[in-house]
N, C-alpha and C positions, 0 to 999 in steps of 0.2 A: 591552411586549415588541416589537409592532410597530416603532414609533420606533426603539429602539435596532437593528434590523436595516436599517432607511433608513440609518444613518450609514456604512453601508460605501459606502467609493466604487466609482467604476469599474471602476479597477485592479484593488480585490480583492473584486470579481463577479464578472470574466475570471475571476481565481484559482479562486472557487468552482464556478462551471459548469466549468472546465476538471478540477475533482476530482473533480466528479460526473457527469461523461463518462467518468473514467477509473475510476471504481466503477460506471457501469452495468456490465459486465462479469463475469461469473459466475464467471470463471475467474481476473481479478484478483485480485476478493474471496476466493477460495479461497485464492490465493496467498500474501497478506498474512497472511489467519489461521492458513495454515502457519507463516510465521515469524515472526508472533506469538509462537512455540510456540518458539522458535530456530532457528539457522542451519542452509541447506541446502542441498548443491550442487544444482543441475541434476537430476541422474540420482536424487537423492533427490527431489526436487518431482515426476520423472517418474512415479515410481513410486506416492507418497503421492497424486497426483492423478490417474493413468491418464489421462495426454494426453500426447501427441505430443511428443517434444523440442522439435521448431521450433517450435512453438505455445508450448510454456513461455516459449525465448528472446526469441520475438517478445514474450509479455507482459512478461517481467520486462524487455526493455528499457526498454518504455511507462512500465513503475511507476519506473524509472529518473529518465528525463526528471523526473519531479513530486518527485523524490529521496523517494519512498515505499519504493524498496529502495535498499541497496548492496551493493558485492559485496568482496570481498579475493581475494587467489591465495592458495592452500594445495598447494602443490608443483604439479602438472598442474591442478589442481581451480580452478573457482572459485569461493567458497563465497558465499551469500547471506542476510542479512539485512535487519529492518527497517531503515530508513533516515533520516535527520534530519530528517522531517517524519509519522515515524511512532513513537507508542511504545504500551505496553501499559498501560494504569492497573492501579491494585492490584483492582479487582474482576473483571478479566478484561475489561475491553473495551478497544478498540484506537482509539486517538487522533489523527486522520489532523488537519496544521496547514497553514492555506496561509493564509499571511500572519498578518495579527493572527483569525486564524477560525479553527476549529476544528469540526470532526466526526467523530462519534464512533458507532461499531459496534458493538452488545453484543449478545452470546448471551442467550437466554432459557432457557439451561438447562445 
């Protein structure tokens, strides 16, 4: 098992530390398995999380960047889900990709 994690290169170590700098974060993590759950404006995240708008905005831009969320417009609103490096397996746990690598979040309960 060791071997086969040497074959990653460089490039996608940068990838990997850079995921897991953006999951040290309590409030990310929260965030993601909110919309694990499906899509949520803002004021919905505010509320499900009880933090601060600008602190939401501020992370879900972050999750942005790594295209761990994305968002659409829904008339005023803009609505937020997972995102093309994020999805949910069939037993409930959530599947963050960067690159050819893969990590992966599951509840124990």
């Amino acid at each position: 098992m060791a071997k086969e994690f040497n074959r990653h290169t460089d490039s996608e170590m940068d990838g990997l530390s850079r995921l897991s700098s953006m999951l040290g974060d309590k409030t990310r993590l929260r965030i993601l398995r909110l919309l694990a759950n499906g899509e949520r404006d803002v004021g919905g995240i505010v509320v499900a999380l009880r933090v601060r708008q600008p602190t939401v905005s501020h992370h879900l831009a972050l999750l942005r960047t790594m295209y761990l969320v994305s968002s659409r417009r829904a008339g005023k609103r803009v609505v937020y889900r997972l995102g093309n490096s994020a999805r949910v397996e069939a037993a409930g746990s959530l599947s963050l990709l960067m690159g050819k690598s893969v990590m992966t979040i599951s509840s124990s309960g």
